[in-house]
C-alpha positions, 0 to 999 in steps of 0.5 A, a space after each residue: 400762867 408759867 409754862 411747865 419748863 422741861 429745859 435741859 439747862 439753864 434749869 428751872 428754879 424755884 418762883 421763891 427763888 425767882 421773886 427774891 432775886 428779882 427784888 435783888 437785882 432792884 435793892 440788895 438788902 435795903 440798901 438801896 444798891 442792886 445785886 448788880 452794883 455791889 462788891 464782890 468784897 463788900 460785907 453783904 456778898 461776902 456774907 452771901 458766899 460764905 453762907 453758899 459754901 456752908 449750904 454746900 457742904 451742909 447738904 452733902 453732909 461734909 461738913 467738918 471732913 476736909 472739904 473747901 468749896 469754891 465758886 468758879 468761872 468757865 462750867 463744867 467744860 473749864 473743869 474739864 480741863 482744870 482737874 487734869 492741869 491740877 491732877 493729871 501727873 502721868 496717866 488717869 483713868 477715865 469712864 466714857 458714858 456720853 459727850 460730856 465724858 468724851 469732852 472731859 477725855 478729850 482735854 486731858 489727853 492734853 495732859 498725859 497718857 489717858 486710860 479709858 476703862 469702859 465706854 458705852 459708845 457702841 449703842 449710842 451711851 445707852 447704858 452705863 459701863 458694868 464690871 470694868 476694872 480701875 487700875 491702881 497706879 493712876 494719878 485718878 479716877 473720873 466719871 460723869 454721874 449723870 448724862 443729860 444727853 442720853 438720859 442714862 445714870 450711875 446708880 453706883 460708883 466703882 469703888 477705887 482706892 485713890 484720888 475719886 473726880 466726878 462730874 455731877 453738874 446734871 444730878 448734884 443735890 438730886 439724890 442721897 450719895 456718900 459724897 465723902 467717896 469722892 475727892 473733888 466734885 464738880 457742877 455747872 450750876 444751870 443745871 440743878 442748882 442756879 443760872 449760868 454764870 457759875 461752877 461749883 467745885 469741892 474739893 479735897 485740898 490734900 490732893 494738890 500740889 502733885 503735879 510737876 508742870 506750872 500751872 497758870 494762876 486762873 487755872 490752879 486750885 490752890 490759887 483759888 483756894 487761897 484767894 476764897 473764890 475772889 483771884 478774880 471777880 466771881 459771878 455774884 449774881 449766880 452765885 446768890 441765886 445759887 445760894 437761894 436755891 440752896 436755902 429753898 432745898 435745905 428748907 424743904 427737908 434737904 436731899 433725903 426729901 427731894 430724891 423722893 420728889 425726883 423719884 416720883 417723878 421719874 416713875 410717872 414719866 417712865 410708867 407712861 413712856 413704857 405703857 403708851 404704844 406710840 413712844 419708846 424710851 432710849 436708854 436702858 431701864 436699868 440705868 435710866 436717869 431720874 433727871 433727863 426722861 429721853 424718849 422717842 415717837 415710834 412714828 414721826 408723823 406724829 411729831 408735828 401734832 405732838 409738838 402742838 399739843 405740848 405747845 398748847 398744853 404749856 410744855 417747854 423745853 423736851 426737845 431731845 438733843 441732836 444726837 439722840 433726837 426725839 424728846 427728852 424731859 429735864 425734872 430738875 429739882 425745882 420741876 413739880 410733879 404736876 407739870 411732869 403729869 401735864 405731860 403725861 397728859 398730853 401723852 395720853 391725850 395723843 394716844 386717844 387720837 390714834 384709836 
């Protein structure tokens, strides 16, 4: 029996997903060639990456609204360094909500001068800034929409009337949002969408071509654009991986239907986590992720008997990160409801010992 995989990244991916692409990486449409072996510019992966980029913008509902889509090399930590290189002319503003923020900063303090309008980092990015203001004369503003670490969540987005940049590799395609606010969006796709080895990127072509310095051909926007993802060999197996997992959400109702599914199962895991005596949840209810649940033991003791029951009842993968510790459940899209009860269970069943 598959166990319940509560990974933080790569993610859990669909068992359609998983059967189809398996029978990919053996024969590849018939042809009797594996995923593996053919072209990026052969006729059946070309068919492959167009219809991922139409997924994209169909699910986003951004279709026919100036949006390209690319299919890149290098995760989220290469964009880091790719949206200040493309867009960073004299200075950005920047909200600091956790690691993946602070790393994003870091790289485009290379850049030019950096203006850091909020952060969290005082109590460890429990929450998520409030009330900060945007200046008006940055070249753009970025956020991370969702931080795996910490488990905290935008739930709204400041509004600013400029260039928009945000990373969503955690909670794209989780949750309904007026993506048409944002002018560039970027995600690795191992945390929600496929298997490590692709970034996807949409973006507003307008906002290129601002910049004063050379930018490196593997490094440019444009040049990706103008290449349609091919300046160098794509990841074609990630990428069709990824446009299966598209098509199994577009199948199942889209976004409108998996926030509810996400919603339900952030509520079971947070009712216990606040119910249950023996664990206290890390960050702030109110900015709470529905993607990453962090919590710990009230007291380590019980790890090591917490740890075994999880272990025999299947539970994978919510180890907290190092700098938070304790626990932390990923409930990527593809996660069922039932493996979160399963952990729920084991949660309870932990509780009964103690009594």
């Amino acid at each position: 029996m598959k166990k319940h995989n509560f990974s933080a990244g790569p993610c859990i991916l669909p068992e359609e997903v998983l059967k189809k692409a398996s029978e990919a990486v053996v024969n590849f449409n018939n042809d009797n060639l594996s995923l593996l072996e053919i072209s990026h510019r052969s006729k059946p992966f070309i068919a492959v990456i167009e219809k991922a980029r139409a997924l994209v913008l169909e699910l986003l509902n951004l279709e026919e609204k100036g949006y390209k889509v690319l299919f890149l090399h290098g995760g989220a930590s290469t964009q880091f360094l790719m949206t200040a290189y493309n867009l960073l002319n004299k200075k950005a503003a920047y909200l600091n909500t956790g690691t993946w923020a602070n790393k994003a900063i870091k790289e485009a303090k290379l850049f030019g001068d950096l203006i850091e309008v909020a952060s969290s980092e005082d109590n460890n990015f429990r929450h998520i800034p409030k009330g900060f203001e945007i200046p008006k004369n940055v070249d753009y503003f970025h956020c991370t929409s969702n931080n795996t670490i910490f488990g905290t969540q935008l739930k709204s987005f400041p509004e600013f009337d400029g260039v928009n940049v945000c990373d969503m590799s955690s909670d794209i395609f989780s949750r309904q949002l007026d993506f048409s606010k944002f002018d560039l969006i970027y995600a690795g796709a191992q945390k929600n969408m496929g298997p490590a080895g692709t970034t996807l990127v949409v973006i507003k072509e307008e906002i290129l071509g601002k910049v004063e310095r050379v930018i490196p051909s593997m490094l440019s926007y444009k040049t990706h654009l103008e290449k349609e993802s091919m300046f160098n060999t794509p990841s074609v197996f990630a990428i069709y991986v990824s446009m299966l997992t598209l098509e199994w959400l577009k199948d199942l109702g889209g976004i409108p239907f998996i926030e509810k599914v996400n919603n339900k199962k952030a509520a079971l895991i947070y009712k216990e986590i606040d119910r249950n005596p023996l664990f206290k949840g890390f960050a702030e209810k109110e900015d709470r992720s529905t993607m990453n649940a962090t919590f710990t033991l009230l007291d380590e003791k019980l790890k090591d008997t917490f740890d075994k029951m999880c272990l025999e009842a299947g539970i994978s993968g919510i180890n907290g990160h190092r700098s938070v510790g304790g626990y932390r459940a990923s409930m990527y899209n593809a996660l069922p409801l039932y493996s979160v009860q399963a952990l729920v269970d084991v949660m309870q069943e932990l509780e009964k010992t103690q009594k």
